[in-house]
C-alpha positions as CSV (number, residue, x, y, z in Angstrom):
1,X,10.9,-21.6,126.5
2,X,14.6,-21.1,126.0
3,X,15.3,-19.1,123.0
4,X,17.4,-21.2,120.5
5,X,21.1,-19.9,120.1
6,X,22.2,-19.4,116.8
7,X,26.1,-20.3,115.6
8,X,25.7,-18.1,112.5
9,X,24.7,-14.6,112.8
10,X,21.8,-13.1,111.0
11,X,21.6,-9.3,109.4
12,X,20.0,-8.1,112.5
13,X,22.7,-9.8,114.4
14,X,25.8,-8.2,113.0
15,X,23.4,-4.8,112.8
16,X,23.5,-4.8,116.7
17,X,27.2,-6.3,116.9
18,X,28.4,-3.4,114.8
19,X,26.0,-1.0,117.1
20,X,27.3,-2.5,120.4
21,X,31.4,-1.7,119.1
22,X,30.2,1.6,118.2
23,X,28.8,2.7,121.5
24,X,32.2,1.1,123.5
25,X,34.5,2.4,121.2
26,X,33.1,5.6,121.7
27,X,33.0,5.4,125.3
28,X,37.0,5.7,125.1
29,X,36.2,8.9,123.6
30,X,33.3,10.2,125.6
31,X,35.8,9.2,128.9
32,X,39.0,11.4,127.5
33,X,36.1,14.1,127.0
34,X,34.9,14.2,130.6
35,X,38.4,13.5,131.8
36,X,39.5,17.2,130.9
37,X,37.2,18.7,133.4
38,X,36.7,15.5,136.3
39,X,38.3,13.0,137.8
40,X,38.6,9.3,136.8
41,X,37.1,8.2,140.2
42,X,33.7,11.0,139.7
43,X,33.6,10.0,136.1
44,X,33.4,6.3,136.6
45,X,30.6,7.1,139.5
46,X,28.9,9.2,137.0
47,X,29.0,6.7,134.2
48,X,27.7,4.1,136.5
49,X,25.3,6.0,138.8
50,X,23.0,6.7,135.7
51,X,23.6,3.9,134.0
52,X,22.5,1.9,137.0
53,X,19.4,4.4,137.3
54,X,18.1,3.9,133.9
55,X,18.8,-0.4,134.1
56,X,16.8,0.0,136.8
57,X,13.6,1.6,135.5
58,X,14.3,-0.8,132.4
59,X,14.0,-3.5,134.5
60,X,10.6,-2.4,136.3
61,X,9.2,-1.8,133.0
62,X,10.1,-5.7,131.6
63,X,8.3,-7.0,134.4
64,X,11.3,-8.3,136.7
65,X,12.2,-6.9,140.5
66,X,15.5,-6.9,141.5
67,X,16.7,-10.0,144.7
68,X,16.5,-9.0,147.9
69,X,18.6,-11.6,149.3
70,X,22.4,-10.8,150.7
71,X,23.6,-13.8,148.7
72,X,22.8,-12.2,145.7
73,X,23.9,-9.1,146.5
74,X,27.3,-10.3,147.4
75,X,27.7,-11.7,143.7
76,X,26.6,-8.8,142.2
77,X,29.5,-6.7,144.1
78,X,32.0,-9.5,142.9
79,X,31.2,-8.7,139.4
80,X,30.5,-5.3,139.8
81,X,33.8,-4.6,141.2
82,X,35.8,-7.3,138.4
83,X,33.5,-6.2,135.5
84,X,33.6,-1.8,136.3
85,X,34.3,-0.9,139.2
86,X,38.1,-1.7,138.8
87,X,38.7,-1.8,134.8
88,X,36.9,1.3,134.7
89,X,38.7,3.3,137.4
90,X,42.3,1.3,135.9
91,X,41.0,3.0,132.0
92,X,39.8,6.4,133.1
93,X,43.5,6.7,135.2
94,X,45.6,6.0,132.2
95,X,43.5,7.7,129.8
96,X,44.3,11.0,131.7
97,X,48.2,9.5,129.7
98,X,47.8,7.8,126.7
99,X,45.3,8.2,123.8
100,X,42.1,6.9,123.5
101,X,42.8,5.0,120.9
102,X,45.9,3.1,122.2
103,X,43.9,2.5,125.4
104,X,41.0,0.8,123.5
105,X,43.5,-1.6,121.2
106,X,45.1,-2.5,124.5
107,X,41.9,-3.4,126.0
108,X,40.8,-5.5,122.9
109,X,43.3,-8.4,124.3
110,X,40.5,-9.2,126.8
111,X,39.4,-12.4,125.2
112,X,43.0,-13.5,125.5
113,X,43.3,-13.3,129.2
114,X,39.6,-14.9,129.0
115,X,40.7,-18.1,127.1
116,X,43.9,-18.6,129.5
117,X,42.1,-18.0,133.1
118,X,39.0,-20.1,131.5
119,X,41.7,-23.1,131.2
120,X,42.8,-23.2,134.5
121,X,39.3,-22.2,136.5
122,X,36.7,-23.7,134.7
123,X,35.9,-27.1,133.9
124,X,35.0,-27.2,130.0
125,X,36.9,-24.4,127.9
126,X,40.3,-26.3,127.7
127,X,43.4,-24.9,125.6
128,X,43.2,-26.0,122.3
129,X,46.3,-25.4,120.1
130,X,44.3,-23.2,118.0
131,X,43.7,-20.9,121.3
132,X,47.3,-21.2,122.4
133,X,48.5,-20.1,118.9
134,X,46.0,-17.3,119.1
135,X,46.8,-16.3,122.8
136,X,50.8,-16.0,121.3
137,X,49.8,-13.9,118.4
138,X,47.8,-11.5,120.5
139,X,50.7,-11.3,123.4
140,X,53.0,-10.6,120.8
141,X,51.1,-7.6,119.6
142,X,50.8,-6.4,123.4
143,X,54.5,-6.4,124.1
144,X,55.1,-4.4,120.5
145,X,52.8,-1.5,121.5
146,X,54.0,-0.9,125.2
147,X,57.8,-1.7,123.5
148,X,60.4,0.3,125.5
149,X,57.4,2.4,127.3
150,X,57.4,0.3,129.9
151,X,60.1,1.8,130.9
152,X,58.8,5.4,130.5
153,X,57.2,5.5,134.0
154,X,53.6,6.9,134.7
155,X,53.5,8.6,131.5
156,X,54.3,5.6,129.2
157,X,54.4,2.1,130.4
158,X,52.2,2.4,133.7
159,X,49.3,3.4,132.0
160,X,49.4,1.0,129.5
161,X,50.0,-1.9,131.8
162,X,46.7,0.0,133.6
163,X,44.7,-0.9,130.7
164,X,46.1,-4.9,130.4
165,X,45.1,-4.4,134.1
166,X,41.7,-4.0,133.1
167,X,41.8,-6.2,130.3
168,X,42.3,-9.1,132.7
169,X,39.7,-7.5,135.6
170,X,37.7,-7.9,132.7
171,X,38.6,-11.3,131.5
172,X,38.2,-12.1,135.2
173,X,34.8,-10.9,134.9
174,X,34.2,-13.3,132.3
175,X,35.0,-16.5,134.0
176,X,33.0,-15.2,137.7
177,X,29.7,-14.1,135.6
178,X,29.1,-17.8,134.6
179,X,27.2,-18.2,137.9
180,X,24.8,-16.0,136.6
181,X,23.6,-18.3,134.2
182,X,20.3,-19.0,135.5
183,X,19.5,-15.5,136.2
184,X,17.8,-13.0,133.9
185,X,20.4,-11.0,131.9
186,X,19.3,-7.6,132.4
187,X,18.9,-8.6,136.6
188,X,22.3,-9.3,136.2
189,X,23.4,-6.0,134.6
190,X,21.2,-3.8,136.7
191,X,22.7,-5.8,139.9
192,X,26.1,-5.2,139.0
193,X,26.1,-2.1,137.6
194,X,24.4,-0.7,140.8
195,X,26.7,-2.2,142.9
196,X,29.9,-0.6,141.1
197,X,28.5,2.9,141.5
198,X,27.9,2.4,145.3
199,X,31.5,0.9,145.9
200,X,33.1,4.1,144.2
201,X,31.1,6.7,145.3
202,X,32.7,6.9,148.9
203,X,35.8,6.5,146.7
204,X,35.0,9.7,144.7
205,X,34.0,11.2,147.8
206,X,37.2,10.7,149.8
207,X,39.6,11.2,146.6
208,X,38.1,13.5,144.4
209,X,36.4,15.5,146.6
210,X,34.1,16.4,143.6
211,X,32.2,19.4,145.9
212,X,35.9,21.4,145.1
213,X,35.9,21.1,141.4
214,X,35.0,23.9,139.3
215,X,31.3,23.4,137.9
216,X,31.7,21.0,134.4
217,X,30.6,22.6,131.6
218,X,28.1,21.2,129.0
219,X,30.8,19.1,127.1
220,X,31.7,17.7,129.8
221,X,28.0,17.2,131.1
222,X,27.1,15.6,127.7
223,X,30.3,13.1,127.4
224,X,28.9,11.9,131.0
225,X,25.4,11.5,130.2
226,X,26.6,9.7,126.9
227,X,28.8,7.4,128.9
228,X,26.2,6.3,131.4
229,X,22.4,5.9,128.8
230,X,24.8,5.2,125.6
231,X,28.3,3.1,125.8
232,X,26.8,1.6,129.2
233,X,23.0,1.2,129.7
234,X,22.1,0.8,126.0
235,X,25.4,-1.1,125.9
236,X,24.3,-3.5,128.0
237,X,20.9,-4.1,126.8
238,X,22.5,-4.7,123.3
239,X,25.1,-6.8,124.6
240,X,22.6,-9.1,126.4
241,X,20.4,-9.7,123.3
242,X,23.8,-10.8,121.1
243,X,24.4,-13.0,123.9
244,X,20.8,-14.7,123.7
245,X,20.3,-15.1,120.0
246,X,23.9,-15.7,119.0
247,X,26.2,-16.6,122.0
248,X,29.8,-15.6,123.8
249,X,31.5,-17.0,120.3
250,X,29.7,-13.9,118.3
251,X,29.7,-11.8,120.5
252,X,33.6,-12.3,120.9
253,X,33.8,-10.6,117.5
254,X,32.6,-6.8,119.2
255,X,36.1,-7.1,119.7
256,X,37.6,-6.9,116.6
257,X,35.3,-3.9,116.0
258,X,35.9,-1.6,119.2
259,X,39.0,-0.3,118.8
260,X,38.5,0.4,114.9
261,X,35.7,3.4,116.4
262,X,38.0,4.2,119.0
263,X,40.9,5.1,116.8
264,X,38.9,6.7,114.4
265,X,37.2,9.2,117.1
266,X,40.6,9.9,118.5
267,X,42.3,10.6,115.3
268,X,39.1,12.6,113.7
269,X,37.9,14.8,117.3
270,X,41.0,14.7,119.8
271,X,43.6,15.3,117.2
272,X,45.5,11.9,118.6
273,X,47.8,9.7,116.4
274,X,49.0,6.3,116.4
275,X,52.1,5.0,115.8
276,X,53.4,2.4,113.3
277,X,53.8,0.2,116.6
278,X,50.9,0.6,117.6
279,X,49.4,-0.3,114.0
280,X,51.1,-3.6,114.1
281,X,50.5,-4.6,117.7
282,X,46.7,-3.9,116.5
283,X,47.3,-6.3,113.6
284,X,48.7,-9.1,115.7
285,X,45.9,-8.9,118.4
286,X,43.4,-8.7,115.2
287,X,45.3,-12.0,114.4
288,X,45.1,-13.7,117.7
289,X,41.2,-13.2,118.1
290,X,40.6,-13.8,114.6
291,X,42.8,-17.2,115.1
292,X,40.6,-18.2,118.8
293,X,37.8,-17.7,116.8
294,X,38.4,-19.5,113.5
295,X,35.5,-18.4,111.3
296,X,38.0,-16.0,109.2
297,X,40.7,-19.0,108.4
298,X,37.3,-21.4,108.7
299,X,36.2,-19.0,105.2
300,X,39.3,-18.5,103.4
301,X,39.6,-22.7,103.5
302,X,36.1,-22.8,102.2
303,X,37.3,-20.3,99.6
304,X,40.1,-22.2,98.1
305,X,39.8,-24.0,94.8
306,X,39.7,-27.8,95.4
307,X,41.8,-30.2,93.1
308,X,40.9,-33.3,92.3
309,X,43.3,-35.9,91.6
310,X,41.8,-36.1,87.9
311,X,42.7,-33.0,87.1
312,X,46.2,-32.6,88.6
């Protein structure tokens, strides 16, 4: 029996929504970690490789077995490669150049792309003028934080456009893993996930030549490990029970609440800073999702004093 979805989130709800922007704004921080010792390409295999190990026993022990079929197979590369294998290699390239932090606000304009590609390739989630306000407010805040940067070459500009990059890989991701409706989530996030890590490996292999590297040391062992059974496996898990008992809609809100971590780890353990740029681009993408979503403007409304005509 289908679980019934709810449109307002219980206590347990937000406990796991808060839990679930904790571990992905962290993983900004547990990448710029591994990054000072590895790779993007042998981090992003790392992260995923585990990851995709661990989904797997966790899908043995819940009973499922993973398709055998080619069809299958094919879709879960599709999304693999939209949903990690490229936003992940895009991050981990221009985190090596810009600040966690910055990279995780710049990646929080994801649902933006989502609401504009879901208008033109899909068939019910139309632009409303609410979500073409909110799209303008959360471009605007995009174009203030890159600014003049753009213009900075690979150590400005590029790498932020790297993470809009993502941002729409992801978005992309969004609209594609619709077909996957009728499929169990966590088949779906082992499939994918395992798929990602197979496409980069010979990636890693051929670029990084990881056999070369000096050996990592236990930092850099832990920030991997944390990336792949934390801010992905566990991730994921999290992510698919929102999605169950509340919806895309709530879940939309994690968010809001990424970057916040993100910032907050860079400032307090990488020494990083953010500019007063970067602080108001924040604010308007804050303001664009908040304005797609409509339960903050929904509450102040409700809040108002009403005036009757008696007593004006």
């Amino acid at each position: 029996m289908r679980r019934q979805i709810r449109t307002v989130m219980s206590a347990t709800d937000w406990l796991f929504l808060v839990a679930l922007g904790t571990l992905w704004g962290g993983s900004y921080f547990f990448g710029k970690v591994a990054l000072a010792q590895l790779p993007p390409f042998t981090v992003a295999v790392g992260r995923l490789g585990l990851a995709a190990a661990m989904l797997q026993v966790v899908v043995r022990a819940a009973g499922y077995r993973m398709p055998g079929s080619l069809r299958a197979w094919r879709a879960f590369w599709v999304m693999g490669l939209l949903n990690n294998a490229i936003p992940m290699s895009l991050i981990l390239w221009g985190q090596i150049r810009i600040g966690s932090g910055l990279a995780a606000i710049l990646n929080a304009s994801t649902p933006l792309f989502t609401v504009v590609l879901a208008h033109f390739f899909t068939p019910d989630e139309r632009m409303t003028a609410k979500k073409v306000g909110g799209v303008l407010f959360g471009l605007a805040g995009v174009a203030v934080m890159i600014g003049p940067d753009v213009l900075g070459g690979l150590d400005g500009g590029l790498a932020q456009l790297a993470m809009i990059g993502a941002a729409i890989s992801y978005a992309c991701a969004g609209i594609f893993g619709r077909r996957f409706g009728g499929a169990p989530p966590l088949i779906t996030a082992a499939g994918q996930v395992t798929a990602s890590s197979l496409t980069l490996l010979p990636l890693s292999l051929v670029v990084d030549r990881p056999w070369l590297l000096p050996l990592p040391g236990a930092r850099t062992w832990a920030a991997v490990f944390s990336l792949a059974l934390l801010c992905t496996a566990l991730a994921y898990v999290i992510y698919f029970r929102i999605l169950a008992t509340s919806g895309a809609s709530n879940l939309l809100l994690v968010t809001l609440l990424m970057p916040v971590n993100a910032v907050f780890l860079g400032i307090t353990m990488l020494g990083e800073h953010i500019e007063s740029r970067q602080v108001v681009g924040m604010a308007l993408i804050a303001a664009g999702l908040a304005t797609i979503d409509g339960r903050v403007f929904a509450l102040l409304r409700r809040g108002l004093p009403r005036h009757s005509p008696a007593s004006s």
